[in-house]
C-alpha positions in Angstrom: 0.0 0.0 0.0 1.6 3.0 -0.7 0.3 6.6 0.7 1.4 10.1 -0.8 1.8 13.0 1.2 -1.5 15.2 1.0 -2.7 17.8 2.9 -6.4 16.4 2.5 -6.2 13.0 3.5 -6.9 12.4 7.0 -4.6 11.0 9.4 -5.4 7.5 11.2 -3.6 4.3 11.3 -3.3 2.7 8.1 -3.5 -0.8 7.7 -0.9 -2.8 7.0 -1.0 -5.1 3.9 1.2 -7.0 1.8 1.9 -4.9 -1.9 2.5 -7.3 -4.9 5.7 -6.6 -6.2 3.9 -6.0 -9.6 1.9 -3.4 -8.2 3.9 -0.8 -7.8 3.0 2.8 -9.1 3.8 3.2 -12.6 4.8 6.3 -14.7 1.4 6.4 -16.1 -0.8 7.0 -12.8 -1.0 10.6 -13.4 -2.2 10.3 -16.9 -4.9 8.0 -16.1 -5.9 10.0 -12.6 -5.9 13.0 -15.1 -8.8 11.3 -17.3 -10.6 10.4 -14.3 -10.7 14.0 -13.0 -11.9 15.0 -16.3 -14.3 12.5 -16.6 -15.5 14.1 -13.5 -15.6 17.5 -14.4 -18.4 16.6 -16.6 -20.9 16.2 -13.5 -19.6 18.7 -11.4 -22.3 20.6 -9.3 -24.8 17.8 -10.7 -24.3 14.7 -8.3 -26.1 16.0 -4.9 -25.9 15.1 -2.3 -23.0 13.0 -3.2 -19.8 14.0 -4.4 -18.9 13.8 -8.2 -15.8 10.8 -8.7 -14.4 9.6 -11.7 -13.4 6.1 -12.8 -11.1 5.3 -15.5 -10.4 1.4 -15.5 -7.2 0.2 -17.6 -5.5 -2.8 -18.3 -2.2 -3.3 -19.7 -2.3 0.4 -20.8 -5.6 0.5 -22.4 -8.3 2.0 -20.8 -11.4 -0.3 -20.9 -14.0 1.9 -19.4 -14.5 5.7 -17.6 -17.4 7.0 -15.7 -18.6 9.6 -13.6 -21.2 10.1 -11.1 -24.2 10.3 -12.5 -26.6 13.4 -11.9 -28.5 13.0 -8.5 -25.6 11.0 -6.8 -26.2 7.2 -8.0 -25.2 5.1 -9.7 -21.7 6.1 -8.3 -18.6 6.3 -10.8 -17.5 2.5 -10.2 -20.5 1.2 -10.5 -21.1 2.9 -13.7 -17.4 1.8 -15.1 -17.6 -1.9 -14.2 -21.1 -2.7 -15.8 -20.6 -5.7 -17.8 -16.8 -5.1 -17.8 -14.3 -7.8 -17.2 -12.1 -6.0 -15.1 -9.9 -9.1 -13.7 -6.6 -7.9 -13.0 -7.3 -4.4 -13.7 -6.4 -1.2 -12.3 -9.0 1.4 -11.3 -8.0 5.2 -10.8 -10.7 6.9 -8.6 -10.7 10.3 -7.7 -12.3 9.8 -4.2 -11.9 6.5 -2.1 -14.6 3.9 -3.6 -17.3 3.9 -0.9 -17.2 1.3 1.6 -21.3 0.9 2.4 -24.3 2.6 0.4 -27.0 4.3 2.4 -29.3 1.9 -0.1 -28.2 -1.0 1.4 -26.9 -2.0 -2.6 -23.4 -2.9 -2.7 -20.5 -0.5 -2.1 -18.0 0.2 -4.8 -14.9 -1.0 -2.6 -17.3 -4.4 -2.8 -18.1 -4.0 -6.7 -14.0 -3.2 -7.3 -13.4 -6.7 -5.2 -15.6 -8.9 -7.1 -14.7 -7.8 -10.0 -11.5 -9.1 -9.6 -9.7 -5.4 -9.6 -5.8 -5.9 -9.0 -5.1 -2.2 -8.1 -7.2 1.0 -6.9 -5.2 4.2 -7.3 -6.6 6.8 -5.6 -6.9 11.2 -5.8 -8.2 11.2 -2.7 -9.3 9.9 0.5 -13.0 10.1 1.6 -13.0 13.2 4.0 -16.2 12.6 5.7 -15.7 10.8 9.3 -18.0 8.6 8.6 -17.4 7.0 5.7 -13.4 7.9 5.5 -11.2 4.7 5.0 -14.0 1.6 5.1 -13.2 1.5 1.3 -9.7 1.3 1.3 -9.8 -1.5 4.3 -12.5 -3.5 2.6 -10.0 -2.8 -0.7 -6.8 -4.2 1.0 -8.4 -7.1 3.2 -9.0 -8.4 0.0 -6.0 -7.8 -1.1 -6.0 -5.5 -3.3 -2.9 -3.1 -4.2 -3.6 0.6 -3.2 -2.1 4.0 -3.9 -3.6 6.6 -2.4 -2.9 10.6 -2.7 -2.3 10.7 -6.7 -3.1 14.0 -7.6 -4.5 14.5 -4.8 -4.5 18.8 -4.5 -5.6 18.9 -8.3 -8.0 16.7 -7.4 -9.6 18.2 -4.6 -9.7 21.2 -6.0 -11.0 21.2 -9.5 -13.8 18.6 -8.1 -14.4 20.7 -5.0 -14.1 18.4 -2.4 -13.5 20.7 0.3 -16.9 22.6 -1.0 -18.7 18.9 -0.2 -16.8 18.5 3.0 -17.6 21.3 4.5 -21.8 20.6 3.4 -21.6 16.9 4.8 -19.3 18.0 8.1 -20.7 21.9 8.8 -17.6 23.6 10.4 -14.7 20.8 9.4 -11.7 22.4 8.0 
């Protein structure tokens, strides 16, 4: 699991997993986090109450599939990107951690990356609501799944406005 420095992500114990040897961040992170923020950008201010994500899923350099929140919130970005995708041994570039539950009681994307037999999740950023903040990425690496977290993280949070949703879901959080 590897974690970059990031003035967003909260700070709390990490859990300690074992990182493939063949999953370790490649030159082309930042190009395929770039296409998920834009993919993003397309929804923004459209997916209340939830946040807008992107999800760009890629396999041995192609990209098989990109979504974005939908307007309204559901279906999330993951969700949308893994329909009827085979995504075994993929990697996944989210801009915000993959949910860990659903209010709907449907299942979360962390879940959805899992079965679908996702190798990697790169991540922007982490969730920054206290409630929900790291159950993805635990669910993610008890299954074993490779994570790297804080890619493009400021750029990120800013052109999806993340601190904006913060501050709407947690009222006086900085």
């Amino acid at each position: 699991m590897h974690f970059s420095a990031c003035p967003h992500q909260l700070r709390r114990t990490r859990p300690k997993v074992h990182v493939p040897v063949n999953a370790e961040p490649r030159m082309s992170d930042e190009h395929f986090m770039r296409q998920a923020i834009e993919v993003a950008l397309g929804n923004l201010g459209r997916t209340a109450p939830n946040p807008v994500v992107g999800c760009v899923i890629v396999k041995d350099g192609v990209v098989l599939a990109r979504a974005a929140t939908a307007p309204g919130g559901r279906p999330h970005a993951e969700e949308q990107a893994l329909a009827g995708l085979d995504a075994r041994g993929a990697t996944a570039y989210v801009t915000l951690e993959p949910c860990g539950e659903r209010s709907t009681g449907a299942a979360s994307c962390s879940l959805r990356l899992v079965e679908a037999g996702v190798a990697r999740v790169v991540i922007a950023c982490e969730d920054p609501s206290p409630f929900a903040s790291g159950q993805g990425i635990e669910r993610l690496s008890g299954a074993g799944v490779a994570i790297d977290s804080g890619t493009l993280c400021d750029e990120a949070w800013k052109a999806l406005e993340y601190q904006r949703w913060k501050e709407g879901v947690n009222p006086g959080c900085a």
